[in-house]
N, C-alpha and C positions, 0 to 999 in steps of 0.2 A: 095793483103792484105798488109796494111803498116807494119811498124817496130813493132808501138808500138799491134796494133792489130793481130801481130804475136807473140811477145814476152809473151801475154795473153791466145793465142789458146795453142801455145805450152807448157807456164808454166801451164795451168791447166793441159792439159796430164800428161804432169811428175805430177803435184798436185796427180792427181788422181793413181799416180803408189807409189807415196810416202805416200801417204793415206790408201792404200792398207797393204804396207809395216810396216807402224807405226802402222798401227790398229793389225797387227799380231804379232809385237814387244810389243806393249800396252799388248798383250792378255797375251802371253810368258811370262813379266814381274812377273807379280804375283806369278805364277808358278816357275818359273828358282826361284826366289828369296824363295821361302816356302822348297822348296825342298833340297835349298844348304843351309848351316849356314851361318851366315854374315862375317864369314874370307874365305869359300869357294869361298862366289860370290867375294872377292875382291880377291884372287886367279883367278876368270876367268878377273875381271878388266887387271889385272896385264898379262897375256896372251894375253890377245886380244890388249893391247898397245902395247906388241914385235909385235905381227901382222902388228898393224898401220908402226911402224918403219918401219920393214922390209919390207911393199905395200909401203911407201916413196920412200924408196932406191930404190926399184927392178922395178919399173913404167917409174923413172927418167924421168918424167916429159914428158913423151911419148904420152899419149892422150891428154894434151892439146896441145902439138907440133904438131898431128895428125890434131888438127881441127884447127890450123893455118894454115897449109900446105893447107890444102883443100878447105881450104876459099880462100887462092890467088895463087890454081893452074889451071894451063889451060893445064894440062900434058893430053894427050888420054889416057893413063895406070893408070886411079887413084887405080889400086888396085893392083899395084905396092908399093904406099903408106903404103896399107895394112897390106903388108904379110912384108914390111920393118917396120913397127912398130912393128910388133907382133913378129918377129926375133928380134930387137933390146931389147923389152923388158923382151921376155925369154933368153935371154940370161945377162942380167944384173941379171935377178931376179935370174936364176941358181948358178950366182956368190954368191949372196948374201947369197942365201941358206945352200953354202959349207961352205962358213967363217963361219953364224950361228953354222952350226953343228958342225964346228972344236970348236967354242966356250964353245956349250954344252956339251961335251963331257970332254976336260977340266975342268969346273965346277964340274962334276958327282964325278970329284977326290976330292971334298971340302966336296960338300955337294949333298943332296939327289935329285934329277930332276926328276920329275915327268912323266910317258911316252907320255902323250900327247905333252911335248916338245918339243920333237922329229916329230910331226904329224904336227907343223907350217909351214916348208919351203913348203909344198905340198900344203896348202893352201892359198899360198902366190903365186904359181905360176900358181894356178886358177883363183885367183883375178887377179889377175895383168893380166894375159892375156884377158881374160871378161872387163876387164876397157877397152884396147885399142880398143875392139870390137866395145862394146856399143859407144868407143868414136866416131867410125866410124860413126855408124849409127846413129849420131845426126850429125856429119859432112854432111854429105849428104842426112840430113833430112828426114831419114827415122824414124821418130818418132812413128808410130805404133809401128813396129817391134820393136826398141828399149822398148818400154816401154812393151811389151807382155814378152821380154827376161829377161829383166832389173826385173819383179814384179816377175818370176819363177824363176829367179835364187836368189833371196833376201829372199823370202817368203818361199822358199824352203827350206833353208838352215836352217834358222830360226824353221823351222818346223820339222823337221829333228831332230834335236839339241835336241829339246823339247820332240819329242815321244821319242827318246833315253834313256833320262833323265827316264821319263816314266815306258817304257818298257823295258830296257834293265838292267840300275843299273844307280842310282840320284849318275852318278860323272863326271869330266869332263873329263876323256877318256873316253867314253861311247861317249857322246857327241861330240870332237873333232873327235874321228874316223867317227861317221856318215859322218859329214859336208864335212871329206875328200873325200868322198864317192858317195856324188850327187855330190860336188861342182867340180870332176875331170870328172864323168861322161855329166856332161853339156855342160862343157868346150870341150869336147872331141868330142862330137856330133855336136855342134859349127863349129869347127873346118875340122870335113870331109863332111861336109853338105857344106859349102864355098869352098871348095878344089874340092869339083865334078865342081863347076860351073866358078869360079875366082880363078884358078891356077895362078901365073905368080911368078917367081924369085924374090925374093928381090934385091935391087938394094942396091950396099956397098956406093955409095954416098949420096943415100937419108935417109939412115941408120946414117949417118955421118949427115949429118942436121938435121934431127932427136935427136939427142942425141945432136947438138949441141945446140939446142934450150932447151932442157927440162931440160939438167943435172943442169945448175942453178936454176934450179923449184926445185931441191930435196932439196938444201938447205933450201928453202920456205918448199917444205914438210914438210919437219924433223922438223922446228923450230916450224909447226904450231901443231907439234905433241909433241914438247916439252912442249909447251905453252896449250895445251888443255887436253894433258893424261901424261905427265912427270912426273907429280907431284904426281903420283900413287905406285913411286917408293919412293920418297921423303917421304911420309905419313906414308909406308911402312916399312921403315930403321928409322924411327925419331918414331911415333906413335905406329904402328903397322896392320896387316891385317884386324882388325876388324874393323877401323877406315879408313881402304880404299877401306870396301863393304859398309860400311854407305856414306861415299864422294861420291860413285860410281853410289851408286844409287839413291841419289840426282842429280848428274850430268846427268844422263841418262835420269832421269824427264824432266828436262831444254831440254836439246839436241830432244830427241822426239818431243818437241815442235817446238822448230826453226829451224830443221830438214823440218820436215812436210812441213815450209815455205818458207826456204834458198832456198833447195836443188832445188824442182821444177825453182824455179828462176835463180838457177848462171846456172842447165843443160839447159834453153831455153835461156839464155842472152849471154853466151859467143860464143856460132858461133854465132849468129844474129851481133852483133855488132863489130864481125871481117870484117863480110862481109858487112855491115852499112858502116864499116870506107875507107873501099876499093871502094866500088862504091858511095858512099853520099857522106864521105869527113866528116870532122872531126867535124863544125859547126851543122851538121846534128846528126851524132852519140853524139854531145856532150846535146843537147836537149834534145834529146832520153832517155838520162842514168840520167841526173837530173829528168826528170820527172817518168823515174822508181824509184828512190828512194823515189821519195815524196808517192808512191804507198806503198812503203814496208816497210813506217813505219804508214801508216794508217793501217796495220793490226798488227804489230809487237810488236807495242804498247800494245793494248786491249791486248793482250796476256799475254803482260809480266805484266800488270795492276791484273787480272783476277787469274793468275797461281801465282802471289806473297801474294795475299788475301789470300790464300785456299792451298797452297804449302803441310799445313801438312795435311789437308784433303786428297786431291789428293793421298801425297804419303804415306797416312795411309791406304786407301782404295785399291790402287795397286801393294803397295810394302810388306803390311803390318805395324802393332802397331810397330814393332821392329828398324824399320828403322825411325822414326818418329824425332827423336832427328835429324834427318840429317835437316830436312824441312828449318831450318835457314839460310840454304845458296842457298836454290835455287833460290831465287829474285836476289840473288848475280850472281848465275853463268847464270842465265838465260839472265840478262843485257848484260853479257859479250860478251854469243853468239850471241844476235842479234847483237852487233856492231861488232861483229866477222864475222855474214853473210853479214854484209852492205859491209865490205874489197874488195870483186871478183869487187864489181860496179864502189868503189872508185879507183880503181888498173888500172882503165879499159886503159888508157894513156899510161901508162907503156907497158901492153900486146900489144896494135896496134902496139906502136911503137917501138916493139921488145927488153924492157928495162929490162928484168926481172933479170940481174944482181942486177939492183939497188930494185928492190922488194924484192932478195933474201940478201941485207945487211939490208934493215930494219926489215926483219923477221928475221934477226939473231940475233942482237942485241937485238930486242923484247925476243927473248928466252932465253939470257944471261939474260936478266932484270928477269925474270921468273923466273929463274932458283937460280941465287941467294937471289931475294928475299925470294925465297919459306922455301929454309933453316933457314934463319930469322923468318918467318909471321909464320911455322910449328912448331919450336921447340914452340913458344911463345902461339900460340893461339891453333894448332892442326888444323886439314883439314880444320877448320874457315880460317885459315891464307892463305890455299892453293885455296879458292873461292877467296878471297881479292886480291890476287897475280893476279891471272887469269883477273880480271876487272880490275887491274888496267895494266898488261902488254897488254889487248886487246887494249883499250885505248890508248895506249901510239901505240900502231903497225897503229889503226888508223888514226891518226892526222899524224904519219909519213912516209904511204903511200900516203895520199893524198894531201899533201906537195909537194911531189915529184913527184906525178901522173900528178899534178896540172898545172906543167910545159909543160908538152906535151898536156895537154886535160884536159885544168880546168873545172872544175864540179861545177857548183852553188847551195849547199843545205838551205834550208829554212830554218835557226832553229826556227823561230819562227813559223813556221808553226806546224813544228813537236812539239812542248812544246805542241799546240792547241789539237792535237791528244791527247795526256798525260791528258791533264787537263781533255778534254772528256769522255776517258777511267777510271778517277777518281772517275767524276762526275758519270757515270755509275754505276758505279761496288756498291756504297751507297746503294740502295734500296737492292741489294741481300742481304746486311748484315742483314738485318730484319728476315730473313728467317734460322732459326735456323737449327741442324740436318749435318750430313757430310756423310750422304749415296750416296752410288753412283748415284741414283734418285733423289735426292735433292741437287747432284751437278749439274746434269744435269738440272736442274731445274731452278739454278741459272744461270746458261753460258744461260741457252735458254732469261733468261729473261734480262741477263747482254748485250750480243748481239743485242737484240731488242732496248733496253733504247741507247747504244753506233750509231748503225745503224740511228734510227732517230735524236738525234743530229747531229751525221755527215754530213746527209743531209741539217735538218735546219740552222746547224752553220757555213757549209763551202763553197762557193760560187762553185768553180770549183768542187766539188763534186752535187753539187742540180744542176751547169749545164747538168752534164753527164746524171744521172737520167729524169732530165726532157726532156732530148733529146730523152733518149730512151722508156721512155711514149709515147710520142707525134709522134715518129717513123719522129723528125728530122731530 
């Protein structure tokens, strides 16, 4: 099976795990949101960003270090690897968890902390340990199992969350105790299920490589957690709560969407084209990754075309009437993220060639640009200002990863191609407007028929797409 007809078996699997995933996050949506008030759910915004933080920090750039190692090891003990990631990372994440709490506790002296506060470092050292796993088992291309663990542990939790909400009492300690609850019992079972079968010691030097590769990743973390949820806190001290469960859930619209698309893609691209680069050679892997991009924005596109029409339909229908006022920024923040998901493919030069120093000064810089403009765009416009901010510090992280990347493994992208896609997705999306009504059947109505009108232009107006087709009609 070649590169590129792997990088498609594999990205549909995860497609189909993240599909799964987002169809239960879609469903949860409506619900989490009717249930809590709009300072509530930006109350849980603002909680599940400490999260993000604290999975940066306590990860340290562990599983993608995992699937480097594994791409160019020829060790007989790879799971020595293993149980060295998974000690390196609990034990960072343990660190992180004490400072947290020596922090929160502090605080409690000011002002009032909620108890679920206290219930994050626990699910932080869930997470973090599941990441290194899963990252395993894409390293060694166990993609089943990955994705059987990977949709039960996501879906679950998510589910969890939501009966609680439920049945138990609509707050979010009700809520965060469940998810500690499956998410430690998972992890748990995980963990001695692997230990009956691949025991072996951690090794303190490949522990040391490990960390030596990933801890510049956290600075990338952090910053891209600055640049994507930061600004939760900024809305929050300038605006107010209520104004950062309306941000929040416009954002969550956007992200759902290029979620769905990214994710399958950067989990099936990044081992393939570690291990591309090491046996093809760079000429090889560099084709490979231009021609996945010209892929990922023939779908990216209609998307962000499609979800920018109908933005307050959509999140009138799954968010509810209340959240509606927010719809104005999701074309804004939806842009942001797809060129946010294009970063892992443009980066790729950097990662082979073990640069990620210089990934983690462009991503820092990008956050500083974030971070102060946001103060500026927030006070002036309000969470409008904090979607502008976001596009336009993605943008700016863009063009200067791939500046840099460019140097080690230049990437040729089409823009004229991609504009073709745009204009397409334009041309499409026209005839839906005819079609009056914003039910959810008659949204569906439109995407089925916006889809169809986009799908045959594609074909008829693009060469290299009517060849692919016609090849596999004809069973070329």
């Amino acid at each position: 099976m070649n590169s590129l007809k792997k990088t498609l078996f594999h990205g549909g699997s995860f497609f189909l795990v993240q599909l799964l995933a987002k169809c239960v996050g879609l469903i949860s949506f409506p619900i989490v949101t009717r249930l809590l008030t709009v300072s509530e759910y930006g109350q849980l915004a603002l909680a599940n960003t400490i999260l993000l933080f604290m999975y940066g920090i306590g990860k340290c750039g562990i599983p993608k270090s995992l699937i480097c190692k594994v791409s160019e090891s020829s060790t007989k003990q790879p799971w020595q690897l293993y149980w060295s990631g998974m000690l390196a990372t609990g034990m960072v994440s343990s660190l992180v968890s004490i400072v947290y709490i020596v922090i929160v506790h502090i605080t409690e002296v000011f002002f009032f902390v909620p108890y679920y506060f206290f219930l994050l470092p626990l699910i932080v050292l869930s997470r973090n340990l599941m990441a290194v796993h899963l990252a395993w088992m894409r390293a060694v291309e166990k993609i089943t199992t990955h994705n059987i663990l990977s949709s039960c542990f996501e879906t679950g939790a998510t589910i969890v969350g939501v009966v609680a909400l439920i049945t138990i009492a609509p707050t979010l300690s009700a809520m965060f105790t469940t998810r500690v609850i499956f998410e430690g019992l998972v992890v748990l079972s995980v963990v001695v299920v692997i230990s009956k079968y691949h025991i072996l010691w951690p090794d303190y030097r490949t522990v040391k490589k490990l960390l030596s590769f990933g801890i510049p990743l956290v600075w990338l973390e952090i910053s891209m957690i600055i640049m994507t949820f930061g600004d939760r806190f900024q809305i929050g001290y300038l605006v107010g709560t209520g104004s950062v469960g309306l941000y929040a859930a416009a954002y969550n619209l956007a992200q759902y969407t290029t979620q769905l698309l990214c994710q399958p893609l950067i989990l099936a691209i990044y081992p393939l084209y570690n291990k591309m680069y090491v046996n093809e050679g760079a000429e090889n892997t560099r084709i490979f990754l231009g021609t996945v991009i010209n892929y990922y924005f023939v779908v990216a596109l209609p998307l962000f075309v499609f979800i920018s029409c109908y933005s307050a339909d959509i999140l009138g229908v799954l968010a509810s009437e209340k959240y509606t006022p927010a719809a104005k920024i999701v074309p804004i923040i939806l842009l942001a993220n797809i060129i946010n998901g294009c970063i892992p493919l443009v980066s790729a030069g950097l990662y082979v060639c073990k640069k990620t120093k210089l990934v983690g000064q462009v991503t820092i810089s990008a956050a500083l640009l974030n971070f102060s403009l946001n103060w500026m765009f927030i006070y002036t416009w309000g969470y409008v200002g904090a979607a502008v901010t976001t596009l336009i510090t993605f943008l700016f992280l863009f063009f200067g990863i791939k500046r840099k990347s460019d140097q080690y493994l230049s990437l040729s992208i089409n823009y004229m191609r991609i504009g073709k896609f745009l204009l397409l997705s334009v041309l499409a999306v026209f005839p839906t407007l005819s079609i009056s009504g914003s039910s959810i059947g008659l949204l569906a109505l439109k995407g089925v028929l916006f889809s169809g009108i986009y799908l045959l232009l594609l074909v008829l107006l693009d060469r290299e797409i009517y060849s692919i087709v016609r090849r596999q009609i004809t069973h070329d």
